[in-house]
N, C-alpha and C positions, 0 to 999 in steps of 0.2 A: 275316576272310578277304578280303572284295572291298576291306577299306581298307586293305589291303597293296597295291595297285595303284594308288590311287588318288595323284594329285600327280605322278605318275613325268615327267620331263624327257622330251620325245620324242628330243633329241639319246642319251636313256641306252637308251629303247626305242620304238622308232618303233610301228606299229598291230601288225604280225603278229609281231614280237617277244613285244611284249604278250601275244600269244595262245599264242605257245610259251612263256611264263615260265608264265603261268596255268595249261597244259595240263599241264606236267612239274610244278608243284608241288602242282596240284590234283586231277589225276586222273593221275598218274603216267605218260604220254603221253608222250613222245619224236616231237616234231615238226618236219621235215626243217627247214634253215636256206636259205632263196631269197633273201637278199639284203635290202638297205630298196628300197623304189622308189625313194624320194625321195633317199635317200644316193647311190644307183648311176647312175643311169638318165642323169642329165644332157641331160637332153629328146632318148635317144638311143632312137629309136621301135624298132629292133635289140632292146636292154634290153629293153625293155616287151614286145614280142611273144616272145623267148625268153620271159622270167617267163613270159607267160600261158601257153604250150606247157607250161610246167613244172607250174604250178598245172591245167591240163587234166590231167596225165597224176596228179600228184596229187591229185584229186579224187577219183579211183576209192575213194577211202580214208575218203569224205565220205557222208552221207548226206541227201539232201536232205529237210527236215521240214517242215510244217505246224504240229504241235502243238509250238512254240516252248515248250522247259525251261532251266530255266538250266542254265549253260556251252555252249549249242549256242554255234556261230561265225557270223554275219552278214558275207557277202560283199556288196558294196557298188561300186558303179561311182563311185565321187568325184570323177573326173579328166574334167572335162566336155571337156578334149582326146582323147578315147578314152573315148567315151559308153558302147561296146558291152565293154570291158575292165574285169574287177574287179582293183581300183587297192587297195583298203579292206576293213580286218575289223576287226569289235569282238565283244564277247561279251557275250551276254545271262545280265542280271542274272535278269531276271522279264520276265514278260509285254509288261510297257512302258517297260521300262528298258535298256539296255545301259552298256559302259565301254568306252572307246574311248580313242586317242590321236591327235593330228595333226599337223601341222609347225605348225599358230598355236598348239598351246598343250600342257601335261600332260594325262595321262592323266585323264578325268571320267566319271562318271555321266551319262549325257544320254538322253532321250526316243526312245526307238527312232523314233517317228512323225515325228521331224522330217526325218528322213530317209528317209523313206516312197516318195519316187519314186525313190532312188536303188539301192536296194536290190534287189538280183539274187536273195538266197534265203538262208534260214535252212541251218545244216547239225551235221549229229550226226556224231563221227568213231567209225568202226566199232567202234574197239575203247572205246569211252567206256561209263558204266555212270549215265551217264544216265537 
């Protein structure tokens, strides 16, 4: 299941891509489509703050957790140009693991904790059976 993700070209799916391919084949989810940052935005700070409005107004649809399961979503602030914006989602594998993808590389396994200051909050989406 998770090594069907893994290796993925970020040009084929960028991070929250990622998380609607996994969401719709894994728990049958249907998760709105907002764009890549990275593909759109074109350091157009307009871009960025619409998204965020948009991911605020969907979030209502998120539940924010503590007792991290796999497939919650990990929102993540990346974009040290817009410290206080989550820019980043990867999905948890286990406890201290997640998969993620980026503009430097495919989609990987990596160390939830490495990214430990960057990280805004764990989240369960409502209708998940988590």
């Amino acid at each position: 299941m998770i090594a069907d993700y893994i290796g993925i070209s970020f040009n084929e799916l960028d991070c929250y891509a990622l998380v609607r391919k996994f969401y719709k084949n894994e728990l049958n989810i249907d998760l709105i489509d907002v764009g890549c940052y990275y593909k759109d935005y074109n350091n157009d700070s307009k871009f960025l703050l619409k998204s965020h409005l948009v991911f605020q107004e969907y979030a209502k649809q998120w539940q924010k957790v503590d007792d991290v399961q796999f497939g919650d979503v990990i929102a993540m602030r990346l974009d040290s140009r817009l410290p206080r914006i989550v820019t980043h989602f990867a999905i948890v594998i286990n406890k201290s693991e997640m998969i993620h993808t980026t503009i430097n590389g495919d989609s990987r396994i990596e160390p939830i904790n490495r990214y430990k200051n960057l990280i805004e909050g764990f989240y369960r989406h409502a209708d998940s059976n988590i």
